[in-house]
Backbone as a ProteinNet text record, in pm:
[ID]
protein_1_A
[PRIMARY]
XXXXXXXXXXXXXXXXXXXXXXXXXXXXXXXXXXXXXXXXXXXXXXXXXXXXXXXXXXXXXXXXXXXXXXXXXXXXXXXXXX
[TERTIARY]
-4676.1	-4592.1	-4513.3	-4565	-4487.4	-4348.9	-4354.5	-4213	-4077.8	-4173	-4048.5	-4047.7	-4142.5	-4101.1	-4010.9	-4061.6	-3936.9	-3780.9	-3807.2	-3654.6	-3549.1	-3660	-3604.9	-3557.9	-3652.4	-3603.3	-3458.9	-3417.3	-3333.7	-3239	-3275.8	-3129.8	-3096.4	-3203.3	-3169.2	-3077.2	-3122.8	-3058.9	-2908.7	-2872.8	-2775.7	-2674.6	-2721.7	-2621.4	-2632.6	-2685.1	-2705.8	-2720.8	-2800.9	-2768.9	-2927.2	-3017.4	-3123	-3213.7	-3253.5	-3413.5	-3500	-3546.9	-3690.9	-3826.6	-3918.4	-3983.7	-4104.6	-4133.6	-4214.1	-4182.1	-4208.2	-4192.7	-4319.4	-4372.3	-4501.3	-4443.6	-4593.2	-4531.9	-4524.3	-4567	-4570.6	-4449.2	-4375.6	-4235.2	-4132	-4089	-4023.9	-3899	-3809.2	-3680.7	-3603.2	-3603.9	-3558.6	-3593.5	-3717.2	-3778.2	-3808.3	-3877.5	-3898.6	-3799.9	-3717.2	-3581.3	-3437.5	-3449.9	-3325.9	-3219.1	-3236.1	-3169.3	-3112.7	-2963.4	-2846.8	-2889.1	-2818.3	-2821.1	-2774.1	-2626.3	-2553.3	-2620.5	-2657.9	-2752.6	-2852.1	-2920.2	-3018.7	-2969.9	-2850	-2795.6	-2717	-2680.3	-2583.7	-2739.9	-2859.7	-2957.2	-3017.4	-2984.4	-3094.3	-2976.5	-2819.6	-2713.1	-2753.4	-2775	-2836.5	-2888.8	-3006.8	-3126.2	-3105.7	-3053.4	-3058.5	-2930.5	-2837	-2778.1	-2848.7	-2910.4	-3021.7	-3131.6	-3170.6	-3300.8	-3229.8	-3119.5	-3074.5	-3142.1	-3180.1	-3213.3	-3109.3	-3117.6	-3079.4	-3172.1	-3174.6	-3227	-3183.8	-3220.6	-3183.6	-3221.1	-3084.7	-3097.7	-3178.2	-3231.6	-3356.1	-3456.5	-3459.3	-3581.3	-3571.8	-3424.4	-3351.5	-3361.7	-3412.6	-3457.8	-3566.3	-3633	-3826.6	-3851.1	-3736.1	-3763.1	-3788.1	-3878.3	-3907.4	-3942.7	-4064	-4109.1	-4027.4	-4156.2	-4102.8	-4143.8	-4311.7	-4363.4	-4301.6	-4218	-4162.9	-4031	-4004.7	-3889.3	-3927.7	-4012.5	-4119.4	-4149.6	-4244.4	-4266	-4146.5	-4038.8	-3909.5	-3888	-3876.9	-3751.5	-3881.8	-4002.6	-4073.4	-4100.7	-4095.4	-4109.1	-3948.6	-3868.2	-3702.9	-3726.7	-3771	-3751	-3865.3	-3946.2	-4018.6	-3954.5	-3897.8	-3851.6	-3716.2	-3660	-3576.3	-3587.5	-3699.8	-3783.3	-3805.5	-3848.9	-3915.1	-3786.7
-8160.4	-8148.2	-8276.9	-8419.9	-8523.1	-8514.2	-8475.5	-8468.7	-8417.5	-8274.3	-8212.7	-8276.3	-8353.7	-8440.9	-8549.1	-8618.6	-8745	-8662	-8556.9	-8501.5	-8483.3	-8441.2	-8400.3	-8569.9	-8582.9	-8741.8	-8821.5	-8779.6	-8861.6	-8756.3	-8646.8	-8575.3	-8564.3	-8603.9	-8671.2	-8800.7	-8900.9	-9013	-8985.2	-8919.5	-8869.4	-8801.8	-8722.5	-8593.3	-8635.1	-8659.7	-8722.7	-8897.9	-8945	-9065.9	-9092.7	-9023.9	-9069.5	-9101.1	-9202.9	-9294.3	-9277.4	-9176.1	-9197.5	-9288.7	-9369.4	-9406.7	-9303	-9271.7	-9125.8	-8976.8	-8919.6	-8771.7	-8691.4	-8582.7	-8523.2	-8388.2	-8303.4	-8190.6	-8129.5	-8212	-8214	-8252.3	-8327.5	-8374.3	-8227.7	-8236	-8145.6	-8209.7	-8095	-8163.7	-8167.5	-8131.7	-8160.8	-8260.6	-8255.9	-8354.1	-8505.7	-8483.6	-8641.5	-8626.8	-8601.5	-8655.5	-8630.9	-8594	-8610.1	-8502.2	-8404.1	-8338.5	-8215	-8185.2	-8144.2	-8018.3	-7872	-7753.1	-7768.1	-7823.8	-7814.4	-7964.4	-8008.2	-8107	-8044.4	-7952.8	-7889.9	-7799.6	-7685.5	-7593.6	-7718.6	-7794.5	-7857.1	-7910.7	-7950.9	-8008.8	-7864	-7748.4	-7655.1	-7635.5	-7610.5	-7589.6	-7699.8	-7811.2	-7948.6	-7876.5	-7807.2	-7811	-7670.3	-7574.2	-7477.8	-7532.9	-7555.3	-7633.4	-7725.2	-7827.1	-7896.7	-7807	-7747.9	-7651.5	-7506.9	-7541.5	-7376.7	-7265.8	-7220.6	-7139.4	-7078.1	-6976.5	-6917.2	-6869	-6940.6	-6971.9	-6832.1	-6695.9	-6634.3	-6659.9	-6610.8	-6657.3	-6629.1	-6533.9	-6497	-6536	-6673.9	-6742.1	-6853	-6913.1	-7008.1	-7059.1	-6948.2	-6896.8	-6998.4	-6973.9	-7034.1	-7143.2	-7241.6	-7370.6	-7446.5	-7499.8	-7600.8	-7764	-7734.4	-7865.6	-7856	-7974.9	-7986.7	-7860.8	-7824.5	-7777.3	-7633.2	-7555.9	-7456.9	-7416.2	-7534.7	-7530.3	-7598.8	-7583.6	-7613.3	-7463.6	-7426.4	-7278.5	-7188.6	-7176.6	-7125.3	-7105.8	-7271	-7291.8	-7257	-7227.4	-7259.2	-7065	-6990.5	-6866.1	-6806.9	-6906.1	-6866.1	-6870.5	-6975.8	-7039.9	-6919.7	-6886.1	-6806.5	-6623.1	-6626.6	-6518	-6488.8	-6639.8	-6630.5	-6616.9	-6687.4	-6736.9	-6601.9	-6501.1	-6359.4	-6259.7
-9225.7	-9106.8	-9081.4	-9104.3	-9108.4	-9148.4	-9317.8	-9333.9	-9274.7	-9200	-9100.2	-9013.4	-8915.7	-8811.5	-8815	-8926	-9025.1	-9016.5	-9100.2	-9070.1	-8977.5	-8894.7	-8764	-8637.2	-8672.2	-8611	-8714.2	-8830.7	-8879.4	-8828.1	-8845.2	-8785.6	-8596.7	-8510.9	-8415.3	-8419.1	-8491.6	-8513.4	-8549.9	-8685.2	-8724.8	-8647.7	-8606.3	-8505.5	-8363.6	-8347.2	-8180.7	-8107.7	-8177.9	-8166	-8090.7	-8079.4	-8067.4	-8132.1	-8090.2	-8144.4	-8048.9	-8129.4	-8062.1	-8160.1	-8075.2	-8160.3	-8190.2	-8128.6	-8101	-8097.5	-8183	-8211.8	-8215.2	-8147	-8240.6	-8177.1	-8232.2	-8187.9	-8096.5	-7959.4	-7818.8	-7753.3	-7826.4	-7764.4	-7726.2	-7589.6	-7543	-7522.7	-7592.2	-7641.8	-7543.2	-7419.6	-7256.4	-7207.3	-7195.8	-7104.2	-7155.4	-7269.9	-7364.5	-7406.2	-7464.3	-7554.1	-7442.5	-7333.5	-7247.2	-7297.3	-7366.9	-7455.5	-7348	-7333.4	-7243.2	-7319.3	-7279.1	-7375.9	-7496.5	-7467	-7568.7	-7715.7	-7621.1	-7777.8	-7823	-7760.7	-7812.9	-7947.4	-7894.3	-7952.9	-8057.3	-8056.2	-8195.3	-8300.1	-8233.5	-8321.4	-8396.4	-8344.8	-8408.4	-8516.5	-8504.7	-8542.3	-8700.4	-8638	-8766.2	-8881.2	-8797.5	-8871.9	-8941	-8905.1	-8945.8	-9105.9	-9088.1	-9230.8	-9278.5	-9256.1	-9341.3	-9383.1	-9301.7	-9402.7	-9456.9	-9438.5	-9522.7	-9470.6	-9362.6	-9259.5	-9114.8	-9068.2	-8981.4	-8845.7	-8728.6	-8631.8	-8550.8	-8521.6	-8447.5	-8291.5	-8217.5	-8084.4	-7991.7	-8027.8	-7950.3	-7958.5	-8066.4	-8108.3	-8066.8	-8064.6	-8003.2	-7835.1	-7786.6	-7589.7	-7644.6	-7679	-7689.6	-7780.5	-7801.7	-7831.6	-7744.3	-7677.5	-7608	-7646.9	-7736.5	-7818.6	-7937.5	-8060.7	-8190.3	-8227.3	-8204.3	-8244.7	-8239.5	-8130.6	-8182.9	-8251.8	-8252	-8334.1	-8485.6	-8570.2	-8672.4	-8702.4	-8610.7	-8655.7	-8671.4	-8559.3	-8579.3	-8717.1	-8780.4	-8900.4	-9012.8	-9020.8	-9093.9	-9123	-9040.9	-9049.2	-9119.9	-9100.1	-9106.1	-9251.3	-9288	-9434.7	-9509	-9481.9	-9561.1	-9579.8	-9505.7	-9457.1	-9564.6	-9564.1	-9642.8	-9786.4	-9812.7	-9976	-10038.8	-9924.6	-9970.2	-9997
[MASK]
++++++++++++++++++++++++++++++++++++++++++++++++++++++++++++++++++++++++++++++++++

């Protein structure tokens, strides 16, 4: 799970401009990361082209933490594999 957290923090850094020194999978991307809608929607936008995945929007409602946006991209990606 590290590596996706690593990721996800460089593509914060990258696309947004945040450093966080702290990421886990408790971090709520509102509240700990200060994150507006529209940064939310451009970081999943990130991630969904970095992991070569498609984030449907109705899955997109129920990102709160890392951690569901991990399972999100992680069910996306298998989904896709199959």
């Amino acid at each position: 799970m590290q590596p996706a957290i690593s990721s996800l923090q460089r593509l914060l850094r990258e696309k947004l401009n945040i450093y966080s020194a702290v990421i886990t999978l408790k971090t709520d991307l509102k509240k700990d990361l200060d994150l507006a809608d529209w940064e939310l929607l451009y970081l999943l936008n990130a991630v969904e082209q970095a992991w070569d995945i498609s984030i449907p929007a109705t899955d997109s409602e129920k990102i709160i933490r890392i951690e569901h946006l991990l399972d999100v991209a992680k069910r996306q990606k298998s989904r896709s594999a199959a």
